[in-house]
N, C-alpha and C positions, 0 to 999 in steps of 0.2 A: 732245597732241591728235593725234587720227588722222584724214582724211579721205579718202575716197575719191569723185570726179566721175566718174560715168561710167565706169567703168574696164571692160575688156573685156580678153582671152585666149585667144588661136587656137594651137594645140599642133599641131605637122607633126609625123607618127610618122616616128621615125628609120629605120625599116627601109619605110616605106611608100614608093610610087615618086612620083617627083620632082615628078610634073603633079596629086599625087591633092589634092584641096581639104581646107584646115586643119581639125582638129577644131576646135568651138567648147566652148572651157573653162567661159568666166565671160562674160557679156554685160550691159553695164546696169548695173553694180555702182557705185550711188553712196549715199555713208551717212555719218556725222560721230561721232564720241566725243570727248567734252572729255577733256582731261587730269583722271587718277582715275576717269574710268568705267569702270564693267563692263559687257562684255556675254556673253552664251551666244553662243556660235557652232553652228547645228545644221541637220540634213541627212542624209538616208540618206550609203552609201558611194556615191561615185563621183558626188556632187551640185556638188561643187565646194568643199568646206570647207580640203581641205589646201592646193589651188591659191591661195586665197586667203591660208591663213597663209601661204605660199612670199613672195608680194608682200610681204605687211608687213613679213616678218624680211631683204627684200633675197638672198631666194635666185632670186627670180621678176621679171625688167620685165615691166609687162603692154604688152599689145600696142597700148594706146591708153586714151584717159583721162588724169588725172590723179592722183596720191597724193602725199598730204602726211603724213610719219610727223616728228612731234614737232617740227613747226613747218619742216621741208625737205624742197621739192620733190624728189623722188628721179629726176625725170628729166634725165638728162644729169648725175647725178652721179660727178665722180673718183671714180678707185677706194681714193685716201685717204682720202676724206671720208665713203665708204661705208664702210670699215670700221670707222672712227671712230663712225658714226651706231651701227652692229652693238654695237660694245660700251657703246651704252644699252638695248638691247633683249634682255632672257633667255629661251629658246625651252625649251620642253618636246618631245622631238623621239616620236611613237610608236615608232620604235625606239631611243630613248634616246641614240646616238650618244658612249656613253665611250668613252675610250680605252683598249684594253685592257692596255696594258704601265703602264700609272698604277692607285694606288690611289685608293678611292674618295678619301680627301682630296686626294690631288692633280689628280684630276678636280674637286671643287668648287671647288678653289684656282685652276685654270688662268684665270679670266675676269680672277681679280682682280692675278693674277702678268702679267697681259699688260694690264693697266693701269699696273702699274709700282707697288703699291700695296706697304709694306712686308712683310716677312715678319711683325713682329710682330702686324702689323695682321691678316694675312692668316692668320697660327694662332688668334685671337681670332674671328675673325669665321666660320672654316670648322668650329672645333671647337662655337661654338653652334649654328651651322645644321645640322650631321649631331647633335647630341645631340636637337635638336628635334625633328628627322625620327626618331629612333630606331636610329640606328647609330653611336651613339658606340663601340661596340665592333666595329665593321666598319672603322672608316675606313684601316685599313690593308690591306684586302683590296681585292682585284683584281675584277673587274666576272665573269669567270668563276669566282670562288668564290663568288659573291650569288647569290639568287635572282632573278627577273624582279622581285618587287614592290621587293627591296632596289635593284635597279638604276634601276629609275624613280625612288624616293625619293632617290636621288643626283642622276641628271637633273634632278629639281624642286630639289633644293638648291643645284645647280649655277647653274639660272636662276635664283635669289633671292638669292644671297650677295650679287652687287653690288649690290643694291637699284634693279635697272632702273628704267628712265620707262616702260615698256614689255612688260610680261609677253605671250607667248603662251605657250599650249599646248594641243596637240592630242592629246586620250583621257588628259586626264592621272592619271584615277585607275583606267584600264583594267585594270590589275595589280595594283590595290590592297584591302585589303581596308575592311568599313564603319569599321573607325576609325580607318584610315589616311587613305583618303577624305575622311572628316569633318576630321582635324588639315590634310589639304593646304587644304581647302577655309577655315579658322582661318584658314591664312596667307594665301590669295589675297586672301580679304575685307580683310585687316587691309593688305596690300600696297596695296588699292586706297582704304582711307584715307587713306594716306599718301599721298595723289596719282600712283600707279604707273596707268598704266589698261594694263586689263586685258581680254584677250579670251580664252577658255575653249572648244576645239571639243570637243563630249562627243556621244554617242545617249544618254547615263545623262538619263532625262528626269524619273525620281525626284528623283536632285540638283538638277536645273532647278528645281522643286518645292519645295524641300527652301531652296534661298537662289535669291529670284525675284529676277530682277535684268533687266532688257529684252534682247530675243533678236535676234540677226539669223538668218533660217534661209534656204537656200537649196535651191532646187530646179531638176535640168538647170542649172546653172550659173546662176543667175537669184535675185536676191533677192525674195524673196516676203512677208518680214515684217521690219519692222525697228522694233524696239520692246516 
């Protein structure tokens, strides 16, 4: 379950001078997803959609309000317990964020190796999710021998190998092409059978179209639609 009360997000620009008054991020933002739901996340750029996935995935406190991600109030949470909650949540990042000195396997391996999960388990489970994705023949290669679309398809297998309670991702088929698209979008739905809930920030308003699922969209940092 995801809930957001109220929640709001004032950003002081680090180079701006000391007296100058906060920008306003996200204002108002209150909305509920049961655990297994989907939703669209959507918004021109600079409307407030990433600001928003930052809070979920615990990169962002917001500056007031409430959030509850999968049943834990996140405020005034140790920093044990935060990263504990993290490795239930798998993030799609727009620029991908591998590692560059690790091969693609060993970037999708890393979630499940820092859960302490066996190796055996962890070749089983890494070598289906990159054959899935379509680089069973890459997984040794390094994120600067890939292309863009192969590196995001590591990214997305990265987030799904541990079978998060909690999927995001932001533009996650930005790089991809339509049948790539079409297979990520296989797995999201079928993630959110299994009780993963899921939030998706795309502008592809085709795909919206294409698997309708209820939308949150926001605009000027403000939600305007939810459902």
């Amino acid at each position: 379950m995801l809930r957001f009360d109220d929640v709001w997000l004032d950003y002081q620009h680090p180079s701006g001078p000391r007296d100058a008054a906060p920008i306003e991020v996200l204002r108002d933002i209150s909305f509920e997803i049961p655990a297994g739901g989907f939703r669209w996340l959507t918004g021109a750029s600079g409307a407030g959609k990433t600001s928003l996935l930052k809070i979920m995935y615990l990169a962002q406190l917001p500056s007031g309000g409430k959030v509850n991600l999968l049943g834990t109030d996140i405020a005034g949470l140790p920093r044990r317990d935060s990263a504990l909650l993290r490795r239930r949540i798998g993030v799609v990042y727009q620029d991908f964020r591998l590692l560059g000195h690790l091969s693609a396997y060993d970037n999708v391996a890393l979630p499940m190796r820092l859960g302490h999960r066996g190796e055996d388990h962890v070749r089983a489970d890494v070598e289906e999710i990159l054959q899935w994705v379509g680089l069973a023949t890459k997984m040794h290669c390094r994120p600067a021998e890939m292309s863009g679309g192969e590196q995001q398809r590591v990214a997305i297998a990265r987030a799904v190998v541990s079978r998060p309670k909690l999927f995001l991702a932001d533009e996650p088929t930005g790089n991809l092409d339509d049948e790539q698209a079409e297979r990520l979008m296989v797995l999201i739905t079928a993630l959110s059978r299994l009780g993963t809930t899921v939030v998706v920030a795309t502008h592809n308003l085709r795909l919206v179209g294409r698997y309708p699922a209820p939308v949150l969209a926001i605009e000027h940092g403000r939600l305007v639609r939810n459902g």
